[in-house]
N, C-alpha and C positions, 0 to 999 in steps of 0.2 A: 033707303036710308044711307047717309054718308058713313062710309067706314072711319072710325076713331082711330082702332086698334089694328096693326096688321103685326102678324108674328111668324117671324122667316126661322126657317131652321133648316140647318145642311146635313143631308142623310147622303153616306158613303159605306157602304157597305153592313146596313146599319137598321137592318127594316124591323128589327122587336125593339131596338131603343126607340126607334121612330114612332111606329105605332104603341108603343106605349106611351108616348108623352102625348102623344093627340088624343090619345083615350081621356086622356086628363084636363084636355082643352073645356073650358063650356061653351057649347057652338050656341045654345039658346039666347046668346049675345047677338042680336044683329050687327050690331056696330061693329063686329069682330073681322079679320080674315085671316087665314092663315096659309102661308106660302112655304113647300116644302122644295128646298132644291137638292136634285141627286146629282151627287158630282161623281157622275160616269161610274156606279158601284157598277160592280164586274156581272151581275145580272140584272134586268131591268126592273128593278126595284122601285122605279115610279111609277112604272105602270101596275105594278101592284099594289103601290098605295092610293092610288087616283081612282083603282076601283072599290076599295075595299072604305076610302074617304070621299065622297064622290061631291062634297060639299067645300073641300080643300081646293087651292091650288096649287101643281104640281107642276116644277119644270125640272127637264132633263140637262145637265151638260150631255154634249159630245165626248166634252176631256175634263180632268180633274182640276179646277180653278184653284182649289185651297181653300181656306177658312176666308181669306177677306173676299175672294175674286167670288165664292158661293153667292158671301152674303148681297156683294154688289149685285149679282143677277137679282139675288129675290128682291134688292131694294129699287131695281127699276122697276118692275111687274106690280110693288104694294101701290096700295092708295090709301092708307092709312095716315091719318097728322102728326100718330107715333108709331115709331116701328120697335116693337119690341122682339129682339136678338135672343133665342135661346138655344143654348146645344140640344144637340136631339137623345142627350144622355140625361136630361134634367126631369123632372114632375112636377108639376103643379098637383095642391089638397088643395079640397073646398074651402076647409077650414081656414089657412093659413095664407092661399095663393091671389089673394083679393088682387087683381091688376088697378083699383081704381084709387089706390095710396099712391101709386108709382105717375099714375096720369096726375092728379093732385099735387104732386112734388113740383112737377114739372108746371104746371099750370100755376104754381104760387108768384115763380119768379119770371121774366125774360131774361134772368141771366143763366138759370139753369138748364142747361143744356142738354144734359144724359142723367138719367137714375137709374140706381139696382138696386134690388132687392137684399135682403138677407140673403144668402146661400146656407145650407145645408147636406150632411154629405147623407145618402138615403142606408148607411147602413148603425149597427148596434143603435144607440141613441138618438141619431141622428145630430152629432158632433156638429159645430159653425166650421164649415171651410172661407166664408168671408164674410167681415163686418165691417167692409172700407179695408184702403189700404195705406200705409204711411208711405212716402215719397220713397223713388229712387235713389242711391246715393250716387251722385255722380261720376266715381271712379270704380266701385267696385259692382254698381246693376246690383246691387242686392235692395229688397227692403221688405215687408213683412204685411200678412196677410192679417187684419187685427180679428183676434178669436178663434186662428184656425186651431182646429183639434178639442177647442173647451164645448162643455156641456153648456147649450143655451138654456141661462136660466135668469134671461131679460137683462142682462149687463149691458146690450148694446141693441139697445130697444129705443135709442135716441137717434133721430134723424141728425146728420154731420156730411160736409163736406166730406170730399174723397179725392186724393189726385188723378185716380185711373176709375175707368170702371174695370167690370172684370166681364170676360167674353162668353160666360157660360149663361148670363143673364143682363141684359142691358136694354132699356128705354131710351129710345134719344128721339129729339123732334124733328119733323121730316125738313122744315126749315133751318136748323143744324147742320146738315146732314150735306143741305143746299147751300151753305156760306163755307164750312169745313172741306168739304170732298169726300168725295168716297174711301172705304176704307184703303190701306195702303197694300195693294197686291204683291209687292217684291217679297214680303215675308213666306208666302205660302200658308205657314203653320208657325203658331207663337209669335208673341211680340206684339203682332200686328192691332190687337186692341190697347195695348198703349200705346205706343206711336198715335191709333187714333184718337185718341185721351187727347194728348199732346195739341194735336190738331186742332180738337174740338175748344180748348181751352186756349189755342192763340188766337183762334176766330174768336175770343173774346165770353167764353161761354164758363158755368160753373158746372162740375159732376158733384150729384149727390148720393150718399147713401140711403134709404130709404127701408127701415126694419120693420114697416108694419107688411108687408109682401115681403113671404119668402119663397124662395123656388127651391126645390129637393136635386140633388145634383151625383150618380152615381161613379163619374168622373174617369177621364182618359179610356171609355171604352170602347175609340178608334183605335187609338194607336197603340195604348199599353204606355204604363207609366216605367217600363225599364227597357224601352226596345229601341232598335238601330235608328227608325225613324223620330222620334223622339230627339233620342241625344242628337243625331244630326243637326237636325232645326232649333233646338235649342241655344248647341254652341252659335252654329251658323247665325243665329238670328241676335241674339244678345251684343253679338259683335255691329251685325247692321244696324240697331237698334243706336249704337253709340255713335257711327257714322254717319247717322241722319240726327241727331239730337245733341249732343255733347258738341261743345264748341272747346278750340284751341284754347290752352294746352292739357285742358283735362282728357281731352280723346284719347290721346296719345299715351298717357299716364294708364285711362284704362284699357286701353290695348294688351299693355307692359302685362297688367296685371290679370287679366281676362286670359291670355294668352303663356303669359311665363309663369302664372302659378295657378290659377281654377284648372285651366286645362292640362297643363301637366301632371298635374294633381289626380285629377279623372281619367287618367293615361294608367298613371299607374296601381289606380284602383281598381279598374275593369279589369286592368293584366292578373292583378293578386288575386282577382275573385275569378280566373278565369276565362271573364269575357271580351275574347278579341275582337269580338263582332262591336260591342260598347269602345272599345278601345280605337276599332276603325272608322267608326263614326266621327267620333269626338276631331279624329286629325282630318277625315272625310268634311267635316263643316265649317275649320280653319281653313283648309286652302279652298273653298269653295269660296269663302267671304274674301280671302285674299287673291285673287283675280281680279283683274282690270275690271272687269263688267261689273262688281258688286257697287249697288247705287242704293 
């Protein structure tokens, strides 16, 4: 049977989120596959999942590629017409995780290009962390996540347009994928699934949101949502983010502002709260983007 569906996920140090979200998988799908890539976690945690999953596929890095350069490996190895993108900190319910809305989105148009799902965050309520997002602003990279934090109670139960997808859950068409490029490797961590948005959408393509599939999402359980590596890649990446996408003389403007007020700002937050380790980040990801080599 031809595969439909292939579903890549990057496991790094990470083998109970791992294995718990494939618990969640339903393999009784033929049309299904799912490709787990270990990006060099510190014990060999593929060959524990390869046994314990013996129906998955499972590839090792050597070295740790990052979020895009993972997903790239598992996108050569799928054979899937969609590959659908999930963190390995996500869950699929029978009830709610239906993959064949998300195939159907995609299948309505040739312009649509990528869909997601509802997101969900797996704790109290189960609060929306995403229902679409509204645009970047092009000086300041801020823009908002519509629904993060409300109790879903079907307000955004309507399929719409989205400018980005979001990288914890994303369908895109393997023909997409072939006109776009692969995702953008310079990021390592963050960013890197808008820039792909970006990509996807000047090749011509639409992202949709899609709420009748939602995916449970227990969020930042590589890196930790207040640690070194984090703020790193976030400054660092916000900045390249604008060096590849913002054109003259808005770049420049957000630089001023990225650089002479968020992050000074965050300088002196980390210091008051204590944390020098946050505080060396923060300048640790400025001058790393400010380097000749940053592309």
């Amino acid at each position: 049977m031809r595969v439909e569906v292939s579903i890549i996920t990057i496991n790094y140090n990470g083998l109970a989120d791992t294995c718990a979200l494939i618990d969640t998988i339903p393999f009784n799908d033929e049309s299904l596959e799912v490709i787990v890539v270990d990006n060099a976690s510190l014990n060999d945690e593929a060959s524990l999942i390869a046994q314990r999953y013996p129906q998955i596929k499972v590839i090792r890095s050597p070295k740790n590629l990052g979020f895009a350069g993972g997903n790239n490996l598992g996108i050569r190895a799928a054979h899937g017409k969609y590959l659908f993108f999930l963190n390995n900190d996500t869950l699929l319910r029978p009830q709610t995780s239906d993959l064949r809305p998300l195939i159907a989105r995609l299948e309505s148009s040739e312009k649509i290009g990528a869909v997601c799902p509802k997101i969900r965050f797996t704790w109290d309520d189960n609060p929306i962390q995403f229902a679409g997002y509204t645009p970047l602003s092009r000086i300041t990279m801020r823009n908002r996540s519509i629904g993060f934090g409300e109790a879903d109670q079907g307000q955004y139960d309507t399929a719409c347009p989205t400018p980005y997808t979001h990288g914890a859950a994303m369908m895109v068409k393997r023909e997409v994928i072939e006109k776009a490029g692969l995702m953008p490797e310079c990021y390592f961590l963050y960013y890197e699934e808008l820039d792909w948005s970006l990509m996807i959408r000047r090749a011509g393509y639409d992202i949709w949101y899609e709420p009748a599939t939602t995916v449970f999402h227990k969020e930042s359980q590589a890196t930790g949502q207040h640690s070194p590596l984090r703020t790193y890649y976030i400054t660092r990446n916000r900045l390249l983010f604008v060096h590849r996408n913002t054109p003259l003389p808005e770049r420049y403007l957000s630089y001023t502002y990225l650089i002479g007020l968020v992050a000074l700002k965050d300088i002196l937050k980390y210091t008051l709260q204590h944390r020098p380790d946050l505080a060396k980040a923060t300048v640790k990801g400025i001058c790393q983007f400010l380097k000749p080599t940053a592309s």
